[in-house]
N, C-alpha and C positions, 0 to 999 in steps of 0.2 A: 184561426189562431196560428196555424201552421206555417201558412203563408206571411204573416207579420213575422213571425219569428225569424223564416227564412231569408226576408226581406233585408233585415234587423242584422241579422250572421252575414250575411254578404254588404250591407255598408259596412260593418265594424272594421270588417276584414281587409277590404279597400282602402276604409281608413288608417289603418293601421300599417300598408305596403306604404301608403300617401306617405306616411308621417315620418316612420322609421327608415324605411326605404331611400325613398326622397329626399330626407332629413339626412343620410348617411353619405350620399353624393351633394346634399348641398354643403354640410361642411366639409367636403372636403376640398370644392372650388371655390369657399369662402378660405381656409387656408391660403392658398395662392392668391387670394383679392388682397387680404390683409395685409400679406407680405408683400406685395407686388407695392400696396398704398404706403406701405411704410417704410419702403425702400427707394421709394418717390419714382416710381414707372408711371406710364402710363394704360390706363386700364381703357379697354373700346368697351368691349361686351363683357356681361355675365350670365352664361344661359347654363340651361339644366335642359340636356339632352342635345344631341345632334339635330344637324338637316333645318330645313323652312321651321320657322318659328310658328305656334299656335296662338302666342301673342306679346308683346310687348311694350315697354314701357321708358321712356329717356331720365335717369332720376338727374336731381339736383346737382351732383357731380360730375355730368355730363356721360356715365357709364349707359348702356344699353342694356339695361333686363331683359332676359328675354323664356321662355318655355318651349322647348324643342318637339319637335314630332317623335323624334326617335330616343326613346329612354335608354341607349346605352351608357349612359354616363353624363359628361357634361364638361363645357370647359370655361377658361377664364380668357378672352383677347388680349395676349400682351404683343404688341408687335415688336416690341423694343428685344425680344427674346428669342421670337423662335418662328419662321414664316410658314406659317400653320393658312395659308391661302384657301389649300383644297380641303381645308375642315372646317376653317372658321369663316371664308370669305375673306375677299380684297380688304386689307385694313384701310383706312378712312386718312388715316393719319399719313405722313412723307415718312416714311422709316430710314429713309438715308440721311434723315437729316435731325435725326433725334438721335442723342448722345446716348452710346452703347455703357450698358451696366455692367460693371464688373466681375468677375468671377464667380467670389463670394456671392453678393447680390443673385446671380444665375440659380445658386447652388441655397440659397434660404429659400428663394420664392419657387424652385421645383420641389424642393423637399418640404414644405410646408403645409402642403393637401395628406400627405402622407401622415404628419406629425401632429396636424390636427384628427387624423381618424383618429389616432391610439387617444389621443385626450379625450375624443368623445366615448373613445370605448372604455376608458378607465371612467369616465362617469357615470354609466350605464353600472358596471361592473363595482362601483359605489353603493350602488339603488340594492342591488341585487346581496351586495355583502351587508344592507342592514336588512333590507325585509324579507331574504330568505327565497331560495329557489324550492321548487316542490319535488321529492325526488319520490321514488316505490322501490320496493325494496330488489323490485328487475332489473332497475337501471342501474342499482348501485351494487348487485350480487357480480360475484368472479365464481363465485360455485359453477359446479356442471347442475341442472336440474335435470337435463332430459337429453339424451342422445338418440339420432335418427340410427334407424337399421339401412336405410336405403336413401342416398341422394339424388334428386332429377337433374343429368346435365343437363346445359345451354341447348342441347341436340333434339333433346327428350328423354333419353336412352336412361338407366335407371343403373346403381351400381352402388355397390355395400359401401357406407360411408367413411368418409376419412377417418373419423373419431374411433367409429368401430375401430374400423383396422387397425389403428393406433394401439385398442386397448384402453381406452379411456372408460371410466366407470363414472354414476352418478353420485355424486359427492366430491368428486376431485375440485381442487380449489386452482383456478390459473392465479400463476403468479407475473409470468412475463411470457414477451413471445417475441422471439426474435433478439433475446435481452433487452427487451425495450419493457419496464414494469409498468403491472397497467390494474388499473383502483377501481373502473366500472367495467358495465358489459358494452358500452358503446366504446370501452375504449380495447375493445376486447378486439373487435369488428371490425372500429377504423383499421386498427393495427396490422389485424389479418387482411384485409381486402389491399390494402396499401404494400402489402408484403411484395418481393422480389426473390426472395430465396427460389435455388434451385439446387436438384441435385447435380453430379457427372454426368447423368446423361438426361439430364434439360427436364425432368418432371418438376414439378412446381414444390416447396417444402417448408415448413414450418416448424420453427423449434418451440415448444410450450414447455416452460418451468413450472413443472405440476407439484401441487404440495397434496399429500396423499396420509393420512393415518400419521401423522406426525411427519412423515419421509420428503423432504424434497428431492426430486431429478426430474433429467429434463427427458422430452417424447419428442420422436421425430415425426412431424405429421407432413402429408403430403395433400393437399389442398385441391380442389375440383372447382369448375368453372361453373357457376348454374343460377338458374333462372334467365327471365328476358336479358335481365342488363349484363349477364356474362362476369358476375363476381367471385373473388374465392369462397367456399364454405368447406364446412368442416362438417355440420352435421351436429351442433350441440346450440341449449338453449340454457336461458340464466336458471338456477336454481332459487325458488323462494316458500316461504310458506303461505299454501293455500289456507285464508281466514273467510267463513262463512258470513257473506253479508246477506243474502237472500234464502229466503225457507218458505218455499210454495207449500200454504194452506192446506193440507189434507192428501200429501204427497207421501211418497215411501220415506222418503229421508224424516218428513217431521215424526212420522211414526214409528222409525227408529228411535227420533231421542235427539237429533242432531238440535243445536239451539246455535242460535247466532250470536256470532264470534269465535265458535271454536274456530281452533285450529287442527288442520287433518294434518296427521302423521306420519300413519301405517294403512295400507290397506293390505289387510292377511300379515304378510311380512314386509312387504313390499313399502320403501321409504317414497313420499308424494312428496316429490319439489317444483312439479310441475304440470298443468293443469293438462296435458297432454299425458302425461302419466296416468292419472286421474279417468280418462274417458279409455284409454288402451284397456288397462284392470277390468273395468268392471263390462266393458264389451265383450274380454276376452271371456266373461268367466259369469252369464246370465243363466246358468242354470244351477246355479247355488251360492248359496248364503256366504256374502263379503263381510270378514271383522275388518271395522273401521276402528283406531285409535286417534282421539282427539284431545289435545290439550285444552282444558277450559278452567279460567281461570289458574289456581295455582295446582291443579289435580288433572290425573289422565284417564279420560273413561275411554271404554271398549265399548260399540255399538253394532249390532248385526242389522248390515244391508240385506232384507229375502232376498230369494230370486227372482231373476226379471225376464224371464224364458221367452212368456212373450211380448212383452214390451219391443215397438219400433227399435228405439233407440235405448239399448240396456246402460248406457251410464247416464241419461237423463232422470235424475231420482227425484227430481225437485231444489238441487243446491246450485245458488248463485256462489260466487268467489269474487276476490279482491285480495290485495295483497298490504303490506304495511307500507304507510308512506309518512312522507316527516317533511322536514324544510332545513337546506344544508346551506351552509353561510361560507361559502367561500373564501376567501382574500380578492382584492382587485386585481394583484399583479398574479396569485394563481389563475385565475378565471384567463386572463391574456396571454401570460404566459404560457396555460395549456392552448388555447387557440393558435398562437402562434405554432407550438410545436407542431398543432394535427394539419395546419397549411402548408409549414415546411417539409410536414412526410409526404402530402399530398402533390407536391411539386415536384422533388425528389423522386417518385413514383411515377408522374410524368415523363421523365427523362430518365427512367432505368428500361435500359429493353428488356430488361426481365421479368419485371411488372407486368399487372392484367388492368391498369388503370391507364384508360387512354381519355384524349378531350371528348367523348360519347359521354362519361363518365361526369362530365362536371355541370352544375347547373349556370344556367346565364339567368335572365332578365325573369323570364316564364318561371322557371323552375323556385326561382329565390321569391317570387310573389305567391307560389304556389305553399311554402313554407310556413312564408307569413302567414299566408291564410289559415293554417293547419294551427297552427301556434297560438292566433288571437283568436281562436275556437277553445281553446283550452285554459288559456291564463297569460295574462297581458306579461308574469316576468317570464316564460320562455319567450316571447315576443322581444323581449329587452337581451336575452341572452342569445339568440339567433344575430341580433342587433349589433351584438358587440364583435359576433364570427364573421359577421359579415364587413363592419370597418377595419378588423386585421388583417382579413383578406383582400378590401381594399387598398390599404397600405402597401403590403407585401407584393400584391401586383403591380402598383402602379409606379414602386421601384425596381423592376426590372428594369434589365438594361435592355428595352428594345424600343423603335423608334417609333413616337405618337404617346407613349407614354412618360412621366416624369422621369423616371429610368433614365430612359434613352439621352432626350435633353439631358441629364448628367454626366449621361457619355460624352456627347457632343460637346458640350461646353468644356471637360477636360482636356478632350481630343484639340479643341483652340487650344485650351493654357499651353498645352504640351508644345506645340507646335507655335506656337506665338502667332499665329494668324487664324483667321476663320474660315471654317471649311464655306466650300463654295454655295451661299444661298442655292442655287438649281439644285445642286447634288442631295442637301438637304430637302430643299418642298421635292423631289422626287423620291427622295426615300421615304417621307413622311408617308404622301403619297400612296406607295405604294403596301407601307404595313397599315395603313390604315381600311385598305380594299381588303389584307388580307386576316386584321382584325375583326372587322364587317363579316367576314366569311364566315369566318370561327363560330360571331353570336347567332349568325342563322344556322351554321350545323350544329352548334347547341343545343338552339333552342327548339330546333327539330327535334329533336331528342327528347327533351321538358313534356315536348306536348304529347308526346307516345305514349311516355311515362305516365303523364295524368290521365291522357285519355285510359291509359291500358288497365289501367289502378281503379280509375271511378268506375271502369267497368264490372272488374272483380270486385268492384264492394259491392255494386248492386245486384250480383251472382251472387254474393255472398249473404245479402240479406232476403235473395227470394228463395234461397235453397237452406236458410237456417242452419248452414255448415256446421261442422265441428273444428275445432282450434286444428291451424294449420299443419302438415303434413312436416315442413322444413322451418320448426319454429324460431332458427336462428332470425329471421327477419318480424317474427311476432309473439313479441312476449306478452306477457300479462297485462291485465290493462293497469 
């Protein structure tokens, strides 16, 4: 059964990179078909993907379908546009002798791949503002629930964590950081890791607008490098309430009293927002009797955890957790609109040398199939809302101004108007040309990357499920499920 199952989870998967994926790059060299047809160009090919075709087909219109070996993208042949030789091959057609399109005309059918993503992302982003996204109460706390005493750099090397040193306490609520306000804990994270701040003399730095006991001010935090991928943390995880969904039969906890659904508290005096809180207490403290306070229903009971002296693992009592989750209905134009912003910090980041976000950092082809996968394991609308990030990402890239890209062609084509002549075809397919070897380049040192990551990830999961761990050390990157 296992095996069908598994079988089962990896076509969905697949089909779902196919669909979404696929579907994400085909509209958007449908864009450039439509406007190209309805601008009266002439269209040779429509492939999806680079390099030697895997197959195609001549339709009715005389266009050439075609599916590429190489999934970076995909393009449309207009020869009338732009002499894309060393990408697309010898065009078929005489291009000296077919009447050159006009400015305007240039400037709908490059921008048109672009204008078709956000249309398909605001349809997507449609879907998801009536039937509801799934959120838990991790993803959408700003609370502090749990701060690390000690952070692992990029090194190894081991050093009392940012938050500590700050002073930050459990319960503190962020409110912005960087003056940039921020509503979840993913946008807590983007935020920080995307950061540039530094001090006078170059340590890395973080402003958090903490709200405290009623008190707003701001904390100066100064950020650390750590884990494989070399990101900022801070050392703190979401705060939420642990809700009792499992109670092992004939366990210490059932014979305390504990009943499913409470919610924990208090352990002693000690406030639980985090399940990492939760395993530190009652490890530190197996040789005597834990008061538990839990909410149940509309009353608070107090329950005595004995001691666990010799028990392997003294917070293992028998209780499962879960946290509250709901379904948050966004707007279309917030759902895009926030995508757009976490792209634009994201590029912006790029190009600040103060940042710790380099192209290591970003995923290609591998990485965004690896997503999907994770996503249609879970619920087909994070698949829809991955879906949306990724055609405004599409958009937004492929209006840069660099050459191979829509962008660029906008450049070019103004750089004619301006000059009332055309730059010199060579000068063009050679710079084409050349950023397209050095586009190529990027996706394989990317995707280099992608696959370390998965590889390094599937490994520690499988460390993780043969050694029965306890919730992670640097819970910033693993919150509750």
């Amino acid at each position: 059964m296992d095996i069908f199952t598994t079988l089962f989870s990896s076509a969905w998967s697949i089909l779902m990179v196919a669909v979404f994926f696929g579907g994400s790059i085909f509209i958007h060299e449908l864009g450039h078909f439509l406007a190209a047809r309805r601008r009266g160009l002439i269209v040779e090919r429509f492939s999806i993907g680079f390099g030697p075709k895997i197959f195609s087909w001549k339709g009715k219109d005389g266009v050439e379908y075609r599916l590429s070996w190489l999934p970076l993208g995909g393009y449309v042949s207009l020869p009338q546009l732009a002499d894309m030789r060393a990408i697309e091959g010898t065009p078929d057609a005489n291009v000296k002798s077919l009447p050159p399109p006009n400015y305007a005309t240039k400037m709908i059918v490059f921008g048109a791949g672009a204008f078709f993503n956000i249309l398909f992302a605001l349809a997507l982003a449609c879907i998801i503002w009536g039937v509801g996204l799934p959120t838990s109460a991790d993803q959408t706390s700003t609370r502090i629930g749990y701060i690390v005493d000690k952070i692992t750099l990029s090194d190894g090397t081991s050093v009392q964590s940012p938050a500590t040193e700050a002073g930050f306490i459990v319960g503190d609520t962020i409110l912005a950081i960087d003056g940039h306000e921020v509503e979840t804990w993913s946008e807590i994270l983007q935020t920080l890791v995307t950061g540039a701040g530094r001090t006078g003399d170059g340590r890395r730095e973080a402003i958090f607008t903490i709200e405290r006991d009623g008190r707003v001010f701001d904390v100066a935090v100064h950020p650390q490098l750590s884990g494989d991928d070399k990101v900022r943390k801070v050392g703190i995880a979401p705060g939420y309430e642990l809700i009792i969904d499992s109670l092992a039969p004939g366990s210490l906890a059932a014979a305390a009293g504990f009943q499913l659904n409470d919610r924990l508290v208090f352990l002693d005096d000690t406030p639980i927002l985090h399940t990492q809180t939760y395993v530190e207490h009652l490890n530190a403290h197996p040789a005597r009797d834990v008061l538990a306070v839990v909410k149940r229903d509309d009353s608070t009971v107090t329950l005595t955890i004995p001691a666990r002296a010799d028990a392997a693992r003294a917070f293992d009592i028998g209780l499962g957790f879960t946290t509250d989750s709901t379904l948050t209905y966004p707007t279309p134009f917030k759902q895009v609109g926030d995508t757009v912003v976490t792209t634009y910090r994201t590029f912006a980041s790029l190009l600040n040398p103060h940042s710790d976000v380099g192209i290591s950092k970003l995923s290609g082809p591998v990485g965004i199939a690896r997503i999907f996968h994770m996503a249609a394991q879970a619920d087909i609308r994070y698949v829809l809302w991955f879906t949306i990030l990724v055609n405004v990402n599409l958009a937004i890239m492929n209006l840069l101004p660099i050459p191979v890209l829509d962008g660029g062609h906008m450049v070019f084509a103004t750089i004619d108007r301006i000059r009332r002549r055309a730059l010199s075809a060579e000068f063009i397919a050679r710079t084409q040309g050349a950023f397209m070897v050095l586009l190529l380049s990027m996706m394989l040192y990317v995707t280099f990357f992608d696959v370390r990551r998965w590889t390094r990830d599937s490994a520690a999961g499988r460390a993780e499920q043969a050694k029965e761990t306890t919730p992670a050390n640097e819970p910033e990157s693993a919150p509750a499920k």
